[in-house]
GUROVEX-9151 format. One line per field, with one value per residue: z, x, y of N, C-alpha, C in turn. Coordinates in steps of 0.2 Angstrom, whole numbers, plus 5000, padded with zeros to 4 digits. Atoms other than C-alpha are relative to their C-alpha. Example, Ala and Ser with C-alpha at 12.3 -4.5 7.8 and 13.67 -1.06 7.14 Angstrom:
2
nZ <- 5000, 4999
nX <- 5004, 4996
nY <- 4994, 4994
caZ <- 5039, 5036
caX <- 5062, 5068
caY <- 4978, 4995
cZ <- 5000, 5003
cX <- 5004, 4996
cY <- 5006, 5005
END
This chain:
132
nZ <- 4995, 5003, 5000, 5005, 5009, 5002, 5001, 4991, 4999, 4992, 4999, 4992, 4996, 4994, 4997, 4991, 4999, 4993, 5002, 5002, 4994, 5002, 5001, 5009, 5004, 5008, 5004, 5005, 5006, 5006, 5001, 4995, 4999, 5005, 4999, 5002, 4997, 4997, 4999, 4993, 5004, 4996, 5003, 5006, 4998, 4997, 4994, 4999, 5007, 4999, 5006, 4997, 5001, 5001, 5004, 4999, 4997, 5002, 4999, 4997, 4991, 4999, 4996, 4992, 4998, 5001, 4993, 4995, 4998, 4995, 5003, 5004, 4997, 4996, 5004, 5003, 4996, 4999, 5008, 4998, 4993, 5004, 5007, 5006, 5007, 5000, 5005, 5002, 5007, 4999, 5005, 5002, 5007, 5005, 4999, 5004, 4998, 5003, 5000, 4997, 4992, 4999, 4997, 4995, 5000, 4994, 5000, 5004, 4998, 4990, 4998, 5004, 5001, 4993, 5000, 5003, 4996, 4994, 4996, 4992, 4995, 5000, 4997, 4994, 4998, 5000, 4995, 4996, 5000, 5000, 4990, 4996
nX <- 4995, 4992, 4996, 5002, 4996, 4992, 5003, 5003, 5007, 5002, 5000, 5006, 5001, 4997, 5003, 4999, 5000, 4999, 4996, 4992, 4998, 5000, 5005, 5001, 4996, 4999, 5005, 4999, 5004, 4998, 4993, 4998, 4995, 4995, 4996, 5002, 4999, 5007, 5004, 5002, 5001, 5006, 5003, 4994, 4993, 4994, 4996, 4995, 4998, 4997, 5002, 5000, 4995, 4996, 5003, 5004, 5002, 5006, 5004, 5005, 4996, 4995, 5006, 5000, 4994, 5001, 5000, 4997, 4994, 5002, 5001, 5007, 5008, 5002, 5005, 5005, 5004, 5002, 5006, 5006, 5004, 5003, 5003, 4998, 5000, 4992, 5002, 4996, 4999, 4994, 5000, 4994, 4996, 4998, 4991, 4996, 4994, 4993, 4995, 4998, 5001, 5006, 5000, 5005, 5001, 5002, 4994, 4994, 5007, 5003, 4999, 5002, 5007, 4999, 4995, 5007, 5008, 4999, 5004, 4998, 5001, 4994, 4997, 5002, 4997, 4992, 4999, 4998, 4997, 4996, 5001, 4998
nY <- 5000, 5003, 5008, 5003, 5000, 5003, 5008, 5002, 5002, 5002, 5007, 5003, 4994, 5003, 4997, 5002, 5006, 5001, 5009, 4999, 4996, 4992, 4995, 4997, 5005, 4995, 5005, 5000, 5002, 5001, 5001, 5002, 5007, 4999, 4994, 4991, 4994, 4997, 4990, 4998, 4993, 4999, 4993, 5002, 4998, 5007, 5000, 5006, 5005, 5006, 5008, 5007, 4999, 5007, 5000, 5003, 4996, 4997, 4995, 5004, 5000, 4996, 4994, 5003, 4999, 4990, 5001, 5003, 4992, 4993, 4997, 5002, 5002, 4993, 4996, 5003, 4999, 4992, 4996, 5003, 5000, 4996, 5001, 5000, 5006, 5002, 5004, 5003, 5002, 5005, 5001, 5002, 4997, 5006, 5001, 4997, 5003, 4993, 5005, 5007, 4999, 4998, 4993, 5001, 4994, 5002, 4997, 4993, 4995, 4997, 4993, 4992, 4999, 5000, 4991, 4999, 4998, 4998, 5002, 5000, 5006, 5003, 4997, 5000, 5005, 5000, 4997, 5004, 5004, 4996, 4999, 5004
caZ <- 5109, 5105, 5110, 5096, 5082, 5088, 5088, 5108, 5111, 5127, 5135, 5154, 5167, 5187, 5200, 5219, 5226, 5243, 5240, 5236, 5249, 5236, 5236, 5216, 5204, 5183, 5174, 5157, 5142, 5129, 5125, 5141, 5137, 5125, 5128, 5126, 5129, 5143, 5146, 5162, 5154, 5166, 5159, 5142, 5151, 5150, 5166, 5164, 5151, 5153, 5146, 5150, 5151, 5148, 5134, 5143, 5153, 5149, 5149, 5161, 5176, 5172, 5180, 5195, 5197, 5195, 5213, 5222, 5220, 5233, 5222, 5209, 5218, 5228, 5214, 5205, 5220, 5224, 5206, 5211, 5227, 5217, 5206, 5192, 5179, 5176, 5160, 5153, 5135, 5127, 5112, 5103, 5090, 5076, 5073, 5065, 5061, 5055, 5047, 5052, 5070, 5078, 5087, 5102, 5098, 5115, 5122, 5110, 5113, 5130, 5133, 5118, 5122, 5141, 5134, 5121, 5131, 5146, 5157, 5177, 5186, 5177, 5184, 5202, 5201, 5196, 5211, 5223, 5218, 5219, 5242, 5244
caX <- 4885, 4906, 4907, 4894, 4904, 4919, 4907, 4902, 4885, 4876, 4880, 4870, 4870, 4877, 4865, 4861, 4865, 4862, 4870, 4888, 4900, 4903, 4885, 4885, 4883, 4883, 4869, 4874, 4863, 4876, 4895, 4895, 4906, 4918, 4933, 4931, 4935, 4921, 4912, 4906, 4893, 4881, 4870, 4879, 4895, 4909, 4916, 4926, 4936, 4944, 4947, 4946, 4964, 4970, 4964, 4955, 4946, 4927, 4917, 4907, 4924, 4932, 4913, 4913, 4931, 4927, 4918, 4932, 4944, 4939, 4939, 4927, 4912, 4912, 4909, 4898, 4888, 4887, 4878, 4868, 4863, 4860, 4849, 4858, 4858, 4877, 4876, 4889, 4896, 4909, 4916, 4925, 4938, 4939, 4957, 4969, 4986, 5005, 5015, 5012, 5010, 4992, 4989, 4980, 4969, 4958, 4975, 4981, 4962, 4961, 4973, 4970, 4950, 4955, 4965, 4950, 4933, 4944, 4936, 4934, 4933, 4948, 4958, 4949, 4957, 4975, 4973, 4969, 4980, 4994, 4988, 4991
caY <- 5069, 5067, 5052, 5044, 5051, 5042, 5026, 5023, 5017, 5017, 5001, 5003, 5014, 5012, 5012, 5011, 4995, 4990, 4971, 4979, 4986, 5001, 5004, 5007, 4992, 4994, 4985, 4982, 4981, 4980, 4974, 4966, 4952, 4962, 4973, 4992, 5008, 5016, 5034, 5038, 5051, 5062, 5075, 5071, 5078, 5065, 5061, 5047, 5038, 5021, 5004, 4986, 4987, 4968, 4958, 4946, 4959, 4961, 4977, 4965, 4962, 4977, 4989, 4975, 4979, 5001, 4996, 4989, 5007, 5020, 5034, 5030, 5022, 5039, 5049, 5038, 5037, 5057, 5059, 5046, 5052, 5068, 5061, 5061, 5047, 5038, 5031, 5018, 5021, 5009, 5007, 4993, 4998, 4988, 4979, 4986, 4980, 4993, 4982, 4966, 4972, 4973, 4988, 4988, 5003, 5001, 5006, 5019, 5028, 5031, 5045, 5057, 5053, 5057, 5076, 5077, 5076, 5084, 5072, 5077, 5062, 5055, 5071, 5069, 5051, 5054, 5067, 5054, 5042, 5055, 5058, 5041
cZ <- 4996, 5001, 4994, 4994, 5001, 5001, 5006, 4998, 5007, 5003, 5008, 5002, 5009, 5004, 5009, 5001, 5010, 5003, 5001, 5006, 4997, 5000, 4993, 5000, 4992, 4997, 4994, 4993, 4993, 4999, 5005, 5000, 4992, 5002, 4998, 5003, 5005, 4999, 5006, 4997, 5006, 4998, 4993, 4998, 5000, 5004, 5000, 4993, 5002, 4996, 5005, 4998, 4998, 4996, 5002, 5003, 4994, 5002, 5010, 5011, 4999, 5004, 5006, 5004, 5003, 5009, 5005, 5000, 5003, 4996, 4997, 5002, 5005, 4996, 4995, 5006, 5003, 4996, 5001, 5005, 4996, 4995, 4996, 4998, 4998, 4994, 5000, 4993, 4999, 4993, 4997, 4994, 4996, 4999, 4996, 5000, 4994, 4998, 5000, 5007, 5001, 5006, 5003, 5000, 5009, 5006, 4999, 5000, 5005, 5001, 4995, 5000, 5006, 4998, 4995, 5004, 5008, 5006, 5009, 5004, 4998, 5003, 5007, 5002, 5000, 5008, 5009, 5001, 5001, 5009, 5000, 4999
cX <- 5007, 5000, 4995, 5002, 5005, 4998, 4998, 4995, 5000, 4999, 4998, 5002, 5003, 4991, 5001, 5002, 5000, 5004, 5007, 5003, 5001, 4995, 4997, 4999, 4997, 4996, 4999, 4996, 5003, 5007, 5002, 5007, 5004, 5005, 5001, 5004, 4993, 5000, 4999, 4997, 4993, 4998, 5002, 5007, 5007, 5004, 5007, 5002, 5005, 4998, 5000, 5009, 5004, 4995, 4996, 4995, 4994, 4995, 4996, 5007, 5002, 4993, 5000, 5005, 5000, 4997, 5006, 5006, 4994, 4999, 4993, 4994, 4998, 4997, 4995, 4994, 4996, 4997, 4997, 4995, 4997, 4994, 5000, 5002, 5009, 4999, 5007, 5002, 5005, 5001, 5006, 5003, 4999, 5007, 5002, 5008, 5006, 5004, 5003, 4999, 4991, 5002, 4994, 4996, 4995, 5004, 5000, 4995, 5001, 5003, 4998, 4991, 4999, 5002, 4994, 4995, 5004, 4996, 5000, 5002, 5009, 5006, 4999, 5002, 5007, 5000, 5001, 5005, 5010, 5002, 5001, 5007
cY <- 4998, 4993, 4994, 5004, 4996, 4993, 4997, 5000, 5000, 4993, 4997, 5006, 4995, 5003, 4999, 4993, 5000, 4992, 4999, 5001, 5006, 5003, 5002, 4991, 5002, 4994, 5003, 4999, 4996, 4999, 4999, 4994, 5001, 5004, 5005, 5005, 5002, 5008, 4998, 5005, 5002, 5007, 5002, 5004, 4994, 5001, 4998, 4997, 4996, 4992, 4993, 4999, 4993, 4995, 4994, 5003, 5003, 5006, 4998, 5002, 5007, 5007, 4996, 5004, 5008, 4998, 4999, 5007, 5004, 5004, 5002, 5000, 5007, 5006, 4998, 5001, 5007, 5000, 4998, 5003, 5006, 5000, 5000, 4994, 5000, 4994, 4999, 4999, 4995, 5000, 4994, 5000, 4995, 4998, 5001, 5001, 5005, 4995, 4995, 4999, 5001, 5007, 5001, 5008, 5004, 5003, 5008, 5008, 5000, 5006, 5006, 5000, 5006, 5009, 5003, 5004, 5002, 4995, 5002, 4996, 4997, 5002, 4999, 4992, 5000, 5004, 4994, 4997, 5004, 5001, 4993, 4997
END
């Protein structure tokens, strides 16, 4: 898959939850308690591409957090119902400084991964977010 040559590992998967209010929850196996980039990979299609966008901001709050937007948990849930498997990739960049400046690559990756692996989900969320 594209997203293990650019260094992503599978780092869990979403699933039912009857406990939540969105009905999903994300159980982590790995890079839970680092900042990353994410996948949303289903059928080893990438859905979704996103970061932990703030640098205190762990792999871990930032998929709690994926439940509480409307959007998201609706189509995480429809694959689900589907029976389709919603795997969690993540990747953390190694650091790297221009300069004398660092440079938040975590950042700097997301939109050209996002124009890259075209992801759907991420278009079906500007969409929303566009109707309200």
């Amino acid at each position: 898959m594209i997203l293990e040559s650019y260094g992503f590992v599978e780092a869990g998967k979403w699933h039912p939850s009857g406990r939540r209010k969105s009905k999903i929850e994300a159980r982590l196996s790995r890079l839970a308690d680092k900042r990353a980039l994410y996948a949303f990979v289903v059928d080893n299609e990438v859905k979704y591409i996103g970061i932990c966008d703030n640098p205190e901001t762990t792999l871990k709050k930032r998929m709690a957090s994926q439940c509480f937007n409307k959007c998201m948990p609706e189509l995480i849930e429809k694959a689900l119902k589907a029976n389709e498997v919603v795997k969690i990739f993540a990747l953390v960049p190694e650091e790297f400084e221009y300069k004398g400046l660092k440079v938040d690559l975590v950042r700097g990756l997301e939109y050209p991964l996002i124009e890259q692996l075209n992801s759907k989900w991420n278009d079906e969320l500007k969409k929303y977010r566009r109707q309200k």
